[in-house]
C-alpha positions, -999 to +999 in steps of 0.1 A: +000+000+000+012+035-009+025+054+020-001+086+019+023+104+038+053+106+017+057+134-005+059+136-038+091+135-058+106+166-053+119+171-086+084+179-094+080+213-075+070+244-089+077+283-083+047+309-071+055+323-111+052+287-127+019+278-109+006+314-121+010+302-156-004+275-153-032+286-138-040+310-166-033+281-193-055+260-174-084+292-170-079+297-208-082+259-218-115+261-194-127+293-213-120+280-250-133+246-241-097+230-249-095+250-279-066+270-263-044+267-228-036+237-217-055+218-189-038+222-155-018+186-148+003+187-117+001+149-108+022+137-079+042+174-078+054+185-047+031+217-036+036+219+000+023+251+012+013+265-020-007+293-019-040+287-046-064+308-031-096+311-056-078+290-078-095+282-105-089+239-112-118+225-124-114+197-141-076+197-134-056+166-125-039+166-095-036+126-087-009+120-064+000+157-055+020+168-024+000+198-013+003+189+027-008+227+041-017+241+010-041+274+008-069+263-020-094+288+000-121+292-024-106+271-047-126+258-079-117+221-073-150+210-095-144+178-113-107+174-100-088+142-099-073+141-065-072+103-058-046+098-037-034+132-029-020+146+003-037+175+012-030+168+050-037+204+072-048+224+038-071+249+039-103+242+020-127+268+034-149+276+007-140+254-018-158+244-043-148+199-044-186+192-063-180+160-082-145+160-072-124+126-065-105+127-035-104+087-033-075+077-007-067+111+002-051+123+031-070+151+046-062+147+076-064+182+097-080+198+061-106+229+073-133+223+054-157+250+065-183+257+044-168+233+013-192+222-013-187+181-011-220+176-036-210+140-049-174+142-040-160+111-039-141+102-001-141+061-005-108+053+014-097+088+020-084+099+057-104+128+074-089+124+110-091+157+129-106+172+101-123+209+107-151+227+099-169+195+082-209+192+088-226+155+089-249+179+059-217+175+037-207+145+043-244+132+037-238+149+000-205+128-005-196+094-014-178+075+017-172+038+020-162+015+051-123+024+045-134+062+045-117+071+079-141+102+098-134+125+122-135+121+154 
């Protein structure tokens, strides 16, 4: 079994100035419906701490990504892949996860106030100590016997 704590290769970080332009490839890709830009794929990089606040990443893939403490704060998250991704102590406030998968995440200590988790998949994913998050969102998500809840 994977170690869900381990970061990811740290080859694969990014500057404040790369992750800007990618953000606005990925926003023009969303805006041009592919025509232009270039969808947003940071699988399994190394984005501790990054700050993403009202990022917009629908539909980006993020599989596998290190982003332990990371400040997506009214992030667009809509349709992400995030299977698998450490996002241990980020702050989620806000955040828009709707149809987002988040299977075998680590979320442990995420702040989740006030996140929309409409359909968000959470089979297998670790929400110990987990802030902010309402049985009313969890109702709207998809959790499994492996899911582990806070306590």
């Amino acid at each position: 079994m994977k170690n869900i704590d381990s970061p990811a290769s740290k080859e694969n970080t990014l500057s404040a100035s790369e992750i800007k332009i990618i953000l606005s490839n990925h926003k023009t890709w969303l805006e041009t419906n592919g025509r232009e830009g270039k969808q947003a794929n940071l699988k399994d990089y190394h984005l501790k701490g990054a700050v993403m606040i009202g990022a917009g990443l629908k539909d980006a893939n993020l599989e596998g990504a290190y982003l332990y403490g990371a400040y997506l704060k009214n992030a667009n998250l809509e349709n992400c892949n995030l299977r698998g991704a450490n996002l241990r102590g980020a702050n989620l406030r806000w955040a828009n996860l709707k149809n987002a998968d988040l299977k075998n995440a680590n979320l442990v200590r995420a702040d989740f106030m006030q996140a929309e988790l409409k359909n968000t998949r959470l089979e297998g994913a670790n929400l110990k100590m987990a802030e902010g998050l309402k049985s009313e969102q969890l109702a709207e998500a998809s959790i499994d016997e492996q899911t582990i809840l806070p306590t």
